[in-house]
N, C-alpha and C positions, 0 to 999 in steps of 0.2 A: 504494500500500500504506500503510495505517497502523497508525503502530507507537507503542505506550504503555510510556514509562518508568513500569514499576512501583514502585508504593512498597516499601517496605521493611517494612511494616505491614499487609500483604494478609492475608489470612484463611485463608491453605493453601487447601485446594480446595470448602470452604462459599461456595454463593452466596446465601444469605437472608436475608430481612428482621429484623431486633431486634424480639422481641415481648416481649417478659418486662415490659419497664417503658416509661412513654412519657417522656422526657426532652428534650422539645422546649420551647421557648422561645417564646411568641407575643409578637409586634408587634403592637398598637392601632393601626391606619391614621386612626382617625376615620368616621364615617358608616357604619358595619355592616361595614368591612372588616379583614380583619385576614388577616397571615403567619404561618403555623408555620414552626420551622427546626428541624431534630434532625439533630444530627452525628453522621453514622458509621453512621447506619440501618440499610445493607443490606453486612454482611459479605459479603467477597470477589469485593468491587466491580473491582477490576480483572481478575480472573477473568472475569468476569461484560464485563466490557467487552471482553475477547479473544476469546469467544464472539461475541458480538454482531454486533462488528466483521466476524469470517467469516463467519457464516451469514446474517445479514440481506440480503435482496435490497436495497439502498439504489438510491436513485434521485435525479436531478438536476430538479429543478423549474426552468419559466423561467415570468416573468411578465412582464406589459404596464407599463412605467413610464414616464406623460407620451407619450413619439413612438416608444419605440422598446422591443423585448423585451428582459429581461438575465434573466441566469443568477440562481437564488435561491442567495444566501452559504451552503450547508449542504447536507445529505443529507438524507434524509428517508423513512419508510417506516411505515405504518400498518395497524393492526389494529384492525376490530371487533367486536362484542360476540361474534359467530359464530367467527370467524375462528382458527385455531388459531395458540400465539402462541409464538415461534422460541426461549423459553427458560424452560421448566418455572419456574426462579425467579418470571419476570414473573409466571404465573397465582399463582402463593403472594403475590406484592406488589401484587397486584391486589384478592385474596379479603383480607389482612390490610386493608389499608387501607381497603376497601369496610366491615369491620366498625368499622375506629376511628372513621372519620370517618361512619358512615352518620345516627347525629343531625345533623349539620352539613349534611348535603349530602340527605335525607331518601329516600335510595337508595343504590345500593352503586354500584361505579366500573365500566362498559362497556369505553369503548375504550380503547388503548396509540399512543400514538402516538410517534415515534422521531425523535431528529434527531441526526443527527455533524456536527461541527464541527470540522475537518480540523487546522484553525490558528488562531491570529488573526483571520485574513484572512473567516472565515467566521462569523455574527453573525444573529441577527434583530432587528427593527427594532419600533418602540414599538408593540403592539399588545395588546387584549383579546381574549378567548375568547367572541367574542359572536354567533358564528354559532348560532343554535338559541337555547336557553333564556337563555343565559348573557347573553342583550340585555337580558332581561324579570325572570328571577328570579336568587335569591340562592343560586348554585354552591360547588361546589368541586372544585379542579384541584391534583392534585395532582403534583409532580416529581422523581425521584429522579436523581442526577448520576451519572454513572462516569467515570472519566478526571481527567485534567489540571482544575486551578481554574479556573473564570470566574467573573467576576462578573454577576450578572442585577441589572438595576436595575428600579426602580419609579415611578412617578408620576404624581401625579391626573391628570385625565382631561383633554385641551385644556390642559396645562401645568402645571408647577409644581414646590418642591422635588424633589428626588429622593428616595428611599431606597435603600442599597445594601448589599445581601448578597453574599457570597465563599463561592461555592459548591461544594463538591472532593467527591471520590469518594465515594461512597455515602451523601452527604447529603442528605436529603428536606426538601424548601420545597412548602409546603403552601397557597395560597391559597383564601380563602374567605369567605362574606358577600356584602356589596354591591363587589368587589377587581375582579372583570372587567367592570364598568360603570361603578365612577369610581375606577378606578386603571388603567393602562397599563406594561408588562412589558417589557425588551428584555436582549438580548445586546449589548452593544456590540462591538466589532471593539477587537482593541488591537495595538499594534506593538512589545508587547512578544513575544520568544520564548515561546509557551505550545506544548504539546501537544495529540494529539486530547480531544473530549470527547464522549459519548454523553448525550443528555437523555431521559431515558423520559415520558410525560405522562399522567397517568392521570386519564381524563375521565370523569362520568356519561353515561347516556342525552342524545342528544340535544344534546351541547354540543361545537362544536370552537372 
């Protein structure tokens, strides 16, 4: 079972996106890539992550690594473009987004893809979104948080500084440009006490 210390700042029972104004903050990566970040996006985020948590069918992924199969660190549960998606909010933070950012990304956003992150203990590992388009051309992928903070770090592609954003409840991190071909993304794992966390991922056509 998972269970989310709420904040003391939830939203009473609204779960939607901020459209009124856009108050986001971009990052210059270098070479066409760049981050958005806007705090506090999607009121009644942890509402919204209570739902989540019970009605999504989550699922345990294992992969092939070197000799032997291990468990994927996280939950995981996806929707495409067809698909009907487990919380009315999502299709409103799909349709808003698909309009802020459709210059950028030169289409609206398709699929949702989902991931809980139980604890600490649970993390993804340095990778780009470059199955599909996102190998060849210049995307954007967008993320909204719910839940307990993590930090998502960043950096160029085959090494290098990091960048690091602290990402908590209904904050949207917004990647885009040349970011999923010479930059790389990860969760790291920490041993500190954290809570669950819910990562929404909001993809164009043709990109996972």
């Amino acid at each position: 079972m998972v269970v989310l210390q709420g904040s003391l700042f939830a939203a009473g029972d609204r779960t939607e996106p901020h459209t009124s104004t856009d108050t986001s903050e971009r990052t210059d990566l270098g070479s066409g890539a760049w981050v958005d970040l806007q705090r506090n996006w999607m009121a009644g985020a942890d509402l919204l992550f209570e739902r989540l948590a019970a009605v999504v069918s989550w699922r345990a992924e294992r992969r092939s690594m070197y000799d032997r199969v291990v468990d994927v660190p996280r939950l995981v549960a996806f929707y495409g473009s067809g698909d009907e998606l487990p919380d009315p909010s999502l299709d409103v933070a799909r349709r808003v987004l698909g309009e802020r950012y459709r210059a950028d990304a030169g289409c609206g956003f398709a699929s949702v893809g989902l991931c809980l992150y139980r604890d600490g203990r649970d993390s993804v590992a340095w990778h780009g979104d470059t199955v599909g388009r996102g190998a060849t051309d210049d995307v954007v992928v967008a993320i909204v948080s719910l839940g307990a903070p993590r930090i998502l770090l960043l950096r160029p592609t085959g090494g290098g500084a990091t960048v690091r954003f602290r990402v908590g409840a209904g904050d949207l991190l917004v990647m885009g440009g040349s970011c999923q071909r010479t930059w790389e993304h990860a969760v790291p794992k920490t041993a500190r006490p954290v809570g669950p966390r819910i990562s929404m991922q909001f993809r164009p056509p043709g990109v996972r």
